[in-house]
C-alpha positions as CSV (number, residue, x, y, z in Angstrom):
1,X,40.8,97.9,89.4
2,X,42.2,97.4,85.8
3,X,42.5,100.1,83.5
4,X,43.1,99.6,79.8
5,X,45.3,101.6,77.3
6,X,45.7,104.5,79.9
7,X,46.8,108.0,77.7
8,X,49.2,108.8,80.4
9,X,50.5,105.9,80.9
10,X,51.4,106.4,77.4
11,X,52.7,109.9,77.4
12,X,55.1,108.8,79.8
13,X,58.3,108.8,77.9
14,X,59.7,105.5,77.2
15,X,63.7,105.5,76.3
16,X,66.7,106.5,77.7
17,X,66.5,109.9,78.9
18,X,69.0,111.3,77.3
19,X,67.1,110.7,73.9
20,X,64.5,112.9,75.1
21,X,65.8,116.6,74.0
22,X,63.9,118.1,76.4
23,X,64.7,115.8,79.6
24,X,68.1,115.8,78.7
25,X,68.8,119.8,78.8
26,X,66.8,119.9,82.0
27,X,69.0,117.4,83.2
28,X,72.3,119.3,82.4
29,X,70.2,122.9,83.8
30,X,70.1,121.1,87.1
31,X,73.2,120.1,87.8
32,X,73.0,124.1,88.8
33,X,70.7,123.3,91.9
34,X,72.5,120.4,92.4
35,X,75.9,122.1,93.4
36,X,73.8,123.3,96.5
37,X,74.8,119.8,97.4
38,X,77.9,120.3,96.9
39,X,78.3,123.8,98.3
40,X,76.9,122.2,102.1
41,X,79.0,119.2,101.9
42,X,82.4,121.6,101.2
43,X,81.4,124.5,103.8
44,X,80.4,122.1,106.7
45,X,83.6,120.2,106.7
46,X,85.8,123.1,106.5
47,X,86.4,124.1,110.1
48,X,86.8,119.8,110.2
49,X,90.3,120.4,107.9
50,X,91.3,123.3,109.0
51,X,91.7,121.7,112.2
52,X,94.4,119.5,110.8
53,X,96.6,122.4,109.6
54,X,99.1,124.1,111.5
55,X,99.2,127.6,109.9
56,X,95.5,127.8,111.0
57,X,96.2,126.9,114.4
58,X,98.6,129.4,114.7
59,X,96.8,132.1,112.9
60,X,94.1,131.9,115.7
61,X,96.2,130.8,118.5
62,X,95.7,127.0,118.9
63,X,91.9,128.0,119.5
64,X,90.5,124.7,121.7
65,X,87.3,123.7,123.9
66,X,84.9,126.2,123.8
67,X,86.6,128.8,121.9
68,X,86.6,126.0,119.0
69,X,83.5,124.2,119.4
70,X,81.4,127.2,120.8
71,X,81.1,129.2,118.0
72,X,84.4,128.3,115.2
73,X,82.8,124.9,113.9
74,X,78.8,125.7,115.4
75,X,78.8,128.9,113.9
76,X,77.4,128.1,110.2
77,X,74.4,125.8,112.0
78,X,74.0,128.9,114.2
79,X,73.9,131.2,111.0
80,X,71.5,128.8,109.2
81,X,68.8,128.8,112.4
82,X,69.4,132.0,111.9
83,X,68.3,132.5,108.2
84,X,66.1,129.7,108.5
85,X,62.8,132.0,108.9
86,X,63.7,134.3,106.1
87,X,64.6,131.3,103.3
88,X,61.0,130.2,103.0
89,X,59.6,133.8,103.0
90,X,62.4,134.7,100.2
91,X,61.4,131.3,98.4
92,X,57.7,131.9,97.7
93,X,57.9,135.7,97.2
94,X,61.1,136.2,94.9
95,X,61.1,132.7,93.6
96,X,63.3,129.6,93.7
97,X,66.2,131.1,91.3
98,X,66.4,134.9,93.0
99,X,66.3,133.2,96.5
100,X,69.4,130.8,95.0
101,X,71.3,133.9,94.1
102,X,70.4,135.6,97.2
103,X,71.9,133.0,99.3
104,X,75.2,132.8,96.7
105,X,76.0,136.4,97.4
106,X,75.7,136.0,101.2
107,X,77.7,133.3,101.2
108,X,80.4,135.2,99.1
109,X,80.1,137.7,101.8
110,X,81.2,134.6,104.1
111,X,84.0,134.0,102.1
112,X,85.9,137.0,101.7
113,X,85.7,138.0,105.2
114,X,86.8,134.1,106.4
115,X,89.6,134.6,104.1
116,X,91.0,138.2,105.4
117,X,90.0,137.2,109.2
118,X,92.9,137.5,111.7
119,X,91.2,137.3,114.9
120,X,88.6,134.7,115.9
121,X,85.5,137.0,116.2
122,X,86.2,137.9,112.6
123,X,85.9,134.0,111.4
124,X,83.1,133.2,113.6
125,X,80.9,136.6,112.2
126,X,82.2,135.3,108.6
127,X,80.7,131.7,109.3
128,X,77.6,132.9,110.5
129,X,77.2,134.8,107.5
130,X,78.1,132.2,105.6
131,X,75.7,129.8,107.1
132,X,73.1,132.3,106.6
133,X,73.5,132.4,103.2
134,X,73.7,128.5,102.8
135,X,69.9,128.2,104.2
136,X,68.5,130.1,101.6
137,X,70.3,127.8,99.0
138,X,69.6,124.4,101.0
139,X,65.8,126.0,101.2
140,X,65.2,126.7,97.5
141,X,68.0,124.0,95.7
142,X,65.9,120.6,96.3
143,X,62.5,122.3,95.8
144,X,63.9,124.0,92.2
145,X,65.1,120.2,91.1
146,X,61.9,118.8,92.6
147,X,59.8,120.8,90.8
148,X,61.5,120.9,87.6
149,X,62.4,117.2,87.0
150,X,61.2,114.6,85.3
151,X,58.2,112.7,87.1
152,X,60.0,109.3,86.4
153,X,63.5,110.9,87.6
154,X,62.1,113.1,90.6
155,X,63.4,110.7,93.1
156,X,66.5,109.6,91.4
157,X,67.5,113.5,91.3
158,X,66.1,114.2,94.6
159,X,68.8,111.4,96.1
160,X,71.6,112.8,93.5
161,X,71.1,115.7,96.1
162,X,71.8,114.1,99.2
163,X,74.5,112.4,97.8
164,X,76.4,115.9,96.8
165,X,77.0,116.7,100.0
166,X,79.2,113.9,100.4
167,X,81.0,115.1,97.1
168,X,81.9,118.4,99.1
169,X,83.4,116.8,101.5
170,X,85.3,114.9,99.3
171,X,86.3,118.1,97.4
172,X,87.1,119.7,100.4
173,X,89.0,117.0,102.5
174,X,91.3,116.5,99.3
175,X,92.2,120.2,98.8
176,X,93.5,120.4,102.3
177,X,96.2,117.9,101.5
178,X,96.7,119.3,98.2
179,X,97.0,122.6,99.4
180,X,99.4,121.9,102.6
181,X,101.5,120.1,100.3
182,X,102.0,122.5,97.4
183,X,101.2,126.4,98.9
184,X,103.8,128.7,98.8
185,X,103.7,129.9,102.4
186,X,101.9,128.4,105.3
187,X,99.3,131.3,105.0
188,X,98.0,130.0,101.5
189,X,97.5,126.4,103.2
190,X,94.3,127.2,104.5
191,X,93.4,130.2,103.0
192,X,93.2,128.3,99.6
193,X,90.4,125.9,100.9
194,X,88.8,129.0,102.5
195,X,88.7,130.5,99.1
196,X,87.4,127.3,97.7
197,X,84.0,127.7,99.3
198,X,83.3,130.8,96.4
199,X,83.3,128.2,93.5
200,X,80.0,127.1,93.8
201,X,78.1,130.3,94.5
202,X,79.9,132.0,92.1
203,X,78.9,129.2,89.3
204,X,75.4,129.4,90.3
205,X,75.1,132.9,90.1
206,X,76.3,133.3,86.5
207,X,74.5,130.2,85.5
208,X,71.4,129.9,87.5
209,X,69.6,132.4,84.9
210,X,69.9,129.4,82.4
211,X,67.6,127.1,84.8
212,X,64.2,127.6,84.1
213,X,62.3,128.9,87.4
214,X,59.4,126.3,88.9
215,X,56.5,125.8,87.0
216,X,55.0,125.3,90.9
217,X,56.0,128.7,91.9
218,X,54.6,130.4,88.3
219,X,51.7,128.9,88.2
220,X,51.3,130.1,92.4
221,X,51.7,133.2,91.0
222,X,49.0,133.1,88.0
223,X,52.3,132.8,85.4
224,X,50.1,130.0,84.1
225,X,51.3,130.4,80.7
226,X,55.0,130.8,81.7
227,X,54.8,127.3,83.5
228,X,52.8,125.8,80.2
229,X,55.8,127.1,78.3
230,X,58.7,125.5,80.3
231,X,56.8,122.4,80.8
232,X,56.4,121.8,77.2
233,X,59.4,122.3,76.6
234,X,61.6,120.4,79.2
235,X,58.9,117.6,79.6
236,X,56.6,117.2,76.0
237,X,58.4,115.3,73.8
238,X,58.2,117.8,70.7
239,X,58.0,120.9,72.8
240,X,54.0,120.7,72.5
241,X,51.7,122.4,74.8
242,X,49.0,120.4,73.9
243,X,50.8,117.3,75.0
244,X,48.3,114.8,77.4
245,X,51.0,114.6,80.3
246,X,51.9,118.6,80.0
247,X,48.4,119.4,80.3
248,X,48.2,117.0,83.2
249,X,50.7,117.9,85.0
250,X,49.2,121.7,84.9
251,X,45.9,120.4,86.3
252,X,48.0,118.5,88.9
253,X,50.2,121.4,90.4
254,X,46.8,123.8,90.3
255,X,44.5,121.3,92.1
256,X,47.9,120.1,94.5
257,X,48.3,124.2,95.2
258,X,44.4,124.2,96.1
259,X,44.7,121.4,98.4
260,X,47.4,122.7,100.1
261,X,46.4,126.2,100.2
262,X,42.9,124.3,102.0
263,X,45.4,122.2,104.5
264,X,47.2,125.0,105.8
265,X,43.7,127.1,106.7
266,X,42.9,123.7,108.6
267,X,46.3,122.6,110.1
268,X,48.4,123.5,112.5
269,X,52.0,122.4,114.2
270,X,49.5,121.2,116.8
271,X,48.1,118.6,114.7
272,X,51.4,117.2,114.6
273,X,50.4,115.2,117.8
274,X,46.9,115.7,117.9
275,X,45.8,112.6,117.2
276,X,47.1,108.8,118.2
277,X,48.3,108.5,114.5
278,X,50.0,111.4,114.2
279,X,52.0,111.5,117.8
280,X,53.5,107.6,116.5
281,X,54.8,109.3,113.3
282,X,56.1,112.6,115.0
283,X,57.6,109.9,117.6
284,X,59.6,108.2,114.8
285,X,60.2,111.4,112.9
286,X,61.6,113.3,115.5
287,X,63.3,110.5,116.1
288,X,65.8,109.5,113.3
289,X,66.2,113.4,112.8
290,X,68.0,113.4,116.2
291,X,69.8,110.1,116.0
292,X,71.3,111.3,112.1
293,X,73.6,113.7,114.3
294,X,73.8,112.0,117.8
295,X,75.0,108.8,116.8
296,X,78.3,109.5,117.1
297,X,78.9,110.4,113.7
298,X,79.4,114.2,114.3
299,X,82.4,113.2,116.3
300,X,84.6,112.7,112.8
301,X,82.4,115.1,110.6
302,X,83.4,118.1,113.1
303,X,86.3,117.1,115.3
304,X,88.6,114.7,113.2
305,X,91.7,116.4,114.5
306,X,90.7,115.5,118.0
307,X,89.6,112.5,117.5
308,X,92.7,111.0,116.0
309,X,95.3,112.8,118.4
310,X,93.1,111.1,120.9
311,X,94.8,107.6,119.2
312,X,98.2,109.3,119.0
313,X,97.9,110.3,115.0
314,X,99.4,113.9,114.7
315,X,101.2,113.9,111.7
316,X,99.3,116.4,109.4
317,X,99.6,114.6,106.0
318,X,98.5,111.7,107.6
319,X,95.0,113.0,109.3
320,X,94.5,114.9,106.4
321,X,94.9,111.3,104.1
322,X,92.6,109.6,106.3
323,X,89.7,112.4,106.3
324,X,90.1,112.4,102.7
325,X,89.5,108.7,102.6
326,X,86.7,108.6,105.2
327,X,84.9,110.8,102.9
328,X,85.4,109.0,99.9
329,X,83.7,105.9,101.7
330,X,81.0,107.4,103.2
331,X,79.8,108.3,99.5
332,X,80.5,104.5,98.4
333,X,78.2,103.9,101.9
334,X,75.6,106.5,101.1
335,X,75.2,104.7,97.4
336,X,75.1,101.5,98.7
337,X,72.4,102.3,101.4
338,X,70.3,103.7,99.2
339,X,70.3,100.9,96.4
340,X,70.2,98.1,99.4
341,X,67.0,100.0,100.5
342,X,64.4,98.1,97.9
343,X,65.9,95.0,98.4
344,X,65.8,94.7,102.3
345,X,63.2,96.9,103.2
346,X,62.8,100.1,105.4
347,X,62.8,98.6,108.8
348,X,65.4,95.8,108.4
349,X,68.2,98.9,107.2
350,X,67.2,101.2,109.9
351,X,67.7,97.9,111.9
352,X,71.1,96.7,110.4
353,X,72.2,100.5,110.2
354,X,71.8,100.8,114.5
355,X,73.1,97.3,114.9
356,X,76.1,97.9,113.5
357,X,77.2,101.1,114.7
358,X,76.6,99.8,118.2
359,X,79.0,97.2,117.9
360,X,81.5,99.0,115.6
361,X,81.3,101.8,117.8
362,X,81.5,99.9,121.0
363,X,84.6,98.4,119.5
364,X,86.3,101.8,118.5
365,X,85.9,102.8,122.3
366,X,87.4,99.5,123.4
367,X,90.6,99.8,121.5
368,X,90.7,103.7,122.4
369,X,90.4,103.0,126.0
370,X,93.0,99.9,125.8
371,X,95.5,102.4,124.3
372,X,95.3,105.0,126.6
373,X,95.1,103.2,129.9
374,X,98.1,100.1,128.4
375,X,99.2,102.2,125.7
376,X,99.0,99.1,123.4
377,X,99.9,100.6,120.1
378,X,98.1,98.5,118.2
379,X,95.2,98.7,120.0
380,X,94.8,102.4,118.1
381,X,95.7,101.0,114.7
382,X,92.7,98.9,115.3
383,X,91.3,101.5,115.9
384,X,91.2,103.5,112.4
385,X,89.6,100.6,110.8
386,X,86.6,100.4,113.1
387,X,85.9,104.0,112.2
388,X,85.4,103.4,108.8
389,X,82.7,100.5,109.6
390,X,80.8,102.9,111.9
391,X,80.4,105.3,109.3
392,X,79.5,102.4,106.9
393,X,76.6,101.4,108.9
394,X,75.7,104.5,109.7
395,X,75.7,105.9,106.1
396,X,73.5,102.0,104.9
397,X,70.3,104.1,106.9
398,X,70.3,107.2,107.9
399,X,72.3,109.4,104.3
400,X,69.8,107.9,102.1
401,X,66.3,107.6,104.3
402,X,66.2,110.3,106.9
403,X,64.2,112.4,104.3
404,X,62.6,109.7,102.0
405,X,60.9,108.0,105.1
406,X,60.0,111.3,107.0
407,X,58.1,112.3,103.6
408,X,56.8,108.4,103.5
409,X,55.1,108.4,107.1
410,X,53.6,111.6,107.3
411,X,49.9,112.5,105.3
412,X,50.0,114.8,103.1
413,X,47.8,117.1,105.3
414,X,50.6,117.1,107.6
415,X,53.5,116.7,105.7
416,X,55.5,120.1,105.1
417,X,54.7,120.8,108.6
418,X,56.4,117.8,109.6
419,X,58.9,117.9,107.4
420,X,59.8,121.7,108.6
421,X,60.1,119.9,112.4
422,X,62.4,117.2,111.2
423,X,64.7,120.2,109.9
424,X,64.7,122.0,112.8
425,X,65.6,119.2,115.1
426,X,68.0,118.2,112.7
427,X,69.5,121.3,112.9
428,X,69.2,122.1,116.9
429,X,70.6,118.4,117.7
430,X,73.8,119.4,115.0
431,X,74.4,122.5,116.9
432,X,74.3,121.0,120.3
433,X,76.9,118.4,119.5
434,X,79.3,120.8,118.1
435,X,79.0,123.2,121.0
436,X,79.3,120.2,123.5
437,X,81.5,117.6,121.7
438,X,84.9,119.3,122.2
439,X,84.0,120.3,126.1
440,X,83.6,116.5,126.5
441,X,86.5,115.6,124.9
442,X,88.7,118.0,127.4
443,X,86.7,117.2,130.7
444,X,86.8,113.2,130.4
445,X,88.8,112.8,127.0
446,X,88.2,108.8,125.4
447,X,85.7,108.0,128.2
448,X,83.3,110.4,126.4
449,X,82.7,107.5,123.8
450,X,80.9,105.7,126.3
451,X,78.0,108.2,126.5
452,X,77.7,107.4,122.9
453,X,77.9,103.4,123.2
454,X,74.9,104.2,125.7
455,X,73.1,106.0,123.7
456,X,73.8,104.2,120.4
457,X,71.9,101.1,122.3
458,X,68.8,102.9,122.9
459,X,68.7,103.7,119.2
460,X,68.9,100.2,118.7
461,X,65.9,99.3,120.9
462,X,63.9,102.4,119.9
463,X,64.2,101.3,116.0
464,X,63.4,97.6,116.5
465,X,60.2,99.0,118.4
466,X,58.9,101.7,117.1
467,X,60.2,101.8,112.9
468,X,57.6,100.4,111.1
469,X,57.8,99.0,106.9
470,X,56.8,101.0,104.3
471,X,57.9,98.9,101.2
472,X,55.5,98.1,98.9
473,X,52.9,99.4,100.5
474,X,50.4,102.7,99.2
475,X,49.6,105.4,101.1
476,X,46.7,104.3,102.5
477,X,47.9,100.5,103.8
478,X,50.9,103.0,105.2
479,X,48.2,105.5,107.0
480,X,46.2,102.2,108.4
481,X,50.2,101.2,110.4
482,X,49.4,104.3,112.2
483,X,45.7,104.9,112.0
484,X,43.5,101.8,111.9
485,X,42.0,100.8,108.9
486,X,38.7,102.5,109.8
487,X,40.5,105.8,109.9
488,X,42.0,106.1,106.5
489,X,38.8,106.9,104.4
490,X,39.5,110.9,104.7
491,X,43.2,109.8,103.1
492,X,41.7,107.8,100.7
493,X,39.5,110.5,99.8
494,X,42.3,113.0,99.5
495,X,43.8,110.9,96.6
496,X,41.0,111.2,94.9
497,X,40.6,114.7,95.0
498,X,41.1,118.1,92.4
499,X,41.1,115.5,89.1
500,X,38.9,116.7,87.3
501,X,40.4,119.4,85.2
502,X,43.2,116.5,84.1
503,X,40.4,114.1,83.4
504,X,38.9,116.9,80.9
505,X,41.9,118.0,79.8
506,X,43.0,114.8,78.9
507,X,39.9,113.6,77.1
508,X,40.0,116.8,74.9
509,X,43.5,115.7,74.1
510,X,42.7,112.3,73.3
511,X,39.7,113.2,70.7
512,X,42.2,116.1,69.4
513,X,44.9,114.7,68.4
514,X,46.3,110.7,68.8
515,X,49.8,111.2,68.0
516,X,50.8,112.5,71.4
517,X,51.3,109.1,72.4
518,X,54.0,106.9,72.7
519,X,54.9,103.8,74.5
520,X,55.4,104.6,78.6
521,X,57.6,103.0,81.3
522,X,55.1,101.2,82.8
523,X,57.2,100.3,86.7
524,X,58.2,103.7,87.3
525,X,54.5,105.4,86.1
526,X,52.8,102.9,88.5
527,X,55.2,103.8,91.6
528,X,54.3,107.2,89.9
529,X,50.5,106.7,90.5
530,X,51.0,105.4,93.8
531,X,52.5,108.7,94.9
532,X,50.4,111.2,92.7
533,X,46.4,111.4,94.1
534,X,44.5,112.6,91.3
535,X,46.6,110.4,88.7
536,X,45.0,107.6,90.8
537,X,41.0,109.3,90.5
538,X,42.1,110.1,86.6
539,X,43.3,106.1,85.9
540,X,40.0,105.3,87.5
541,X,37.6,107.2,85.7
542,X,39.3,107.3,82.0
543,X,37.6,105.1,79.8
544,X,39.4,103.2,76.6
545,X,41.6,105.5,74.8
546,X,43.6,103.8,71.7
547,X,47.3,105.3,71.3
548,X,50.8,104.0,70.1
549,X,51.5,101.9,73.2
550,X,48.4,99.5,72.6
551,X,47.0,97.6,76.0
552,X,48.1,98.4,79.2
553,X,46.5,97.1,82.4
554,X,47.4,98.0,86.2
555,X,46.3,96.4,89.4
556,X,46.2,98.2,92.9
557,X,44.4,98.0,95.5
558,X,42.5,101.3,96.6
């Protein structure tokens, strides 16, 4: 099907971003959200550092096994399953801002009682807090900056967000060293990283009032007019509300809100597995959400300090140099997953990602095991090496498409509910290997690597069997993997729904006024169609409408 001359094609703005006045102060207002990033990356590898530092140690009396991994370094995942009903709730009733600031303040509340604890109860009810207060932020950041951004930036912003967390860490894993090496007294050595977990809340809370709320969430509430207004003037080039793509995007997000309004009467978490289909993707899904923390990977995330006594590295500046490192790769990792991922293709990553940490990993326990039962020195200097390529394969996959691909897989009549499963297990599978992790470790000490060399082979074999491509493909050729051809008509027909107030809309604007146009980026508004329904029913049925951009002509199959 060809289309000539499309209007939205052409209200689709067409230079750098930053010469659009309106994208480009959206772009600084999100960096607000996007310290929610940040904000997870710092807090979850706190209790990681702390670890490392004496003075901490002996605050809480050497605190080990279960006292450390039972509740110490579990407790934020404990506190987040624990907020995680209430975040939603708090999202679509107060909004995407107020439920921001809500989980700021809690978090503060975290803070100052982690900072003035002196027993171990008192940190582990000051984590849970904490972790509490990071759900509602984790719940409402990425749906704010999804909702607010850009069309042709959504998923360039939406994987600055994963990436974040890795900036935390980073941030975090730095001031440990800076702060055991220049604090006045041993006290202010890990207090001072403690403390650091306030700076982002307490940014977001003074600034978050300068981010416009979601137009999404305004318009859910019949703030039609509000939504119009930041629309225009974030997305319109001129700040009109009579702009094609504005009023577009209006008709979208109202017709998107009825569909899923509709879905949720209809569906249910037992149509995750109802049908053949579906129990394939919930297979996969469920999946990669439990392999993204059981791959070994939470061994160094949580338990650094055991992990490299376990090779005979106690020296504290030296642990705390390597973590610092190790995080600074992963993010190099993350980035270069996630601009490997067009270029080889879903499958072969996911592939190459398990592959890897299999042998890397296998190779880590050999060396560990050869210097505890020879005590061949080098054997653990080896050792630190082989780390870093684990966490290099394991960042090429599962950082940048554990989310994409979830979303990719699953219909849109299925999706948030599948998407809220994927969190949970995420989550459940985080807490089990923090709680168990450090038992392991003092039961059977190196030899607990090889449950993980086990395990990390049936990850191989369960990827190379059951992960299917996705690249280059629309959401229909991506139901029919799963479906059957013959069974993707009600999909198709979905995509096709809840266009017609666009289509009007868009033909008044055309016969109103033709200066609203100017020349589109035509790559990133077709992957655009492809994942916008009615845009696909509007290109379809739009006749010839002359503009700035002149002829325009797109091909895909439907």
């Amino acid at each position: 099907i060809s289309v000539s001359d499309t209007s939205l094609a052409s209200a689709i703005h067409a230079g750098p971003w930053w010469r659009h006045r309106g994208v480009l102060r959206l772009n600084f207002y999100l960096f607000i959200p996007l310290l929610t990033g940040c904000i997870n990356g710092y807090n979850s590898c706190l209790v990681n550092g702390l670890q490392i530092l004496p003075a901490w140690r002996q605050q809480f009396l050497n605190p080990h096994g279960k006292t450390l991994v039972g509740m110490i370094t579990s407790a934020q995942i404990i506190g987040s399953l624990v907020g995680l009903p209430l975040a939603p709730l708090c999202s679509d009733r107060f909004g995407r801002r107020a439920t921001l600031v809500v989980g700021a303040i809690l978090m503060l509340g975290g803070v100052a009682l982690q900072a003035i604890a002196s027993t171990v109860g008192v940190f582990i009810a000051a984590r849970l807090l904490a972790g509490a207060g990071l759900i509602f932020g984790t719940i409402a950041a990425p749906l704010l900056i999804t909702e607010l951004a850009y069309p042709t930036q959504r998923d360039k912003v939406t994987w600055l967000y994963n990436t974040m967390w890795y900036v935390g860490s980073i941030v975090a894993a730095w001031t440990f060293l800076v702060a055991y090496d220049t604090a006045p007294n041993p006290t202010w050595s890990w207090q001072v990283p403690v403390l650091g977990q306030a700076m982002g809340p307490l940014l977001q809370i003074f600034l978050i009032w300068f981010v416009p709320e979601s137009p999404r969430w305004l318009i859910s509430k019949g703030l039609e007019s509000k939504a119009l207004r930041i629309l225009a003037r974030f997305h319109a080039f001129g700040f009109d509300e009579r702009d094609p793509f504005v009023q577009y995007e209006m008709a979208q997000i109202q017709n998107a809100l009825k569909m899923e309004a509709e879905s949720n009467k209809n569906a249910s978490f037992t149509t995750l597995f109802a049908t053949p289909g579906n129990r394939k993707r919930m297979r996969i899904v469920l999946g990669i959400a439990f392999f993204s923390q059981w791959s070994g990977n939470g061994l160094l995330s949580h338990y650094v300090n055991l992990v490299l006594e376990s090779i005979d590295i106690t020296n504290t500046r030296k642990k705390a140099t390597i973590n610092g490192c190790l995080q600074i790769w992963n993010l190099v990792a993350a980035v270069t997953g996630a601009l490997l991922i067009r270029k080889l293709g879903r499958r072969t990553l996911f592939v190459v990602s398990n592959a890897g940490m299999l042998t890397s990993f296998s190779v880590w326990t050999l060396t560990t095991s050869l210097f505890h039962t020879n005590s061949m020195s080098i054997a653990a200097n080896v050792t630190i090496p082989f780390i870093f390529i684990f966490y290099l394969f394991y960042n090429l996959a599962y950082t940048p498409m554990l989310v994409a691909y979830t979303l990719e897989i699953l219909p849109f009549r299925i999706r948030a509910k599948g998407f809220a499963l994927m969190n949970l297990v995420v989550s459940l599978s985080l807490a089990f290997n923090q709680l168990v992790d450090p038992w392991a470790f003092d039961a059977i000490g190196w030899r607990y690597y090889l449950v993980y060399c086990g395990w990390l082979g049936f990850e191989l074999v369960f990827v190379v069997l059951f992960i299917v491509e996705t690249q280059g493909r629309t959401e229909e050729e991506t139901a029919a993997l799963f479906d059957g051809a013959d069974k993707t008509d009600i999909l198709a027909q979905m995509r096709r729904e809840g266009a017609v107030i666009a289509i009007r809309r868009q033909s008044m604007s055309d016969d109103e006024d033709d200066d609203f146009f100017y020349p589109g980026k035509i790559r990133e508004l077709e992957s655009y169609q492809l994942r916008r329904p009615q845009l696909i029913l509007a290109r379809d049925q739009l006749g010839h409408t002359k503009g700035r951009s002149g002829m325009f002509s797109f091909q895909e199959r439907i």
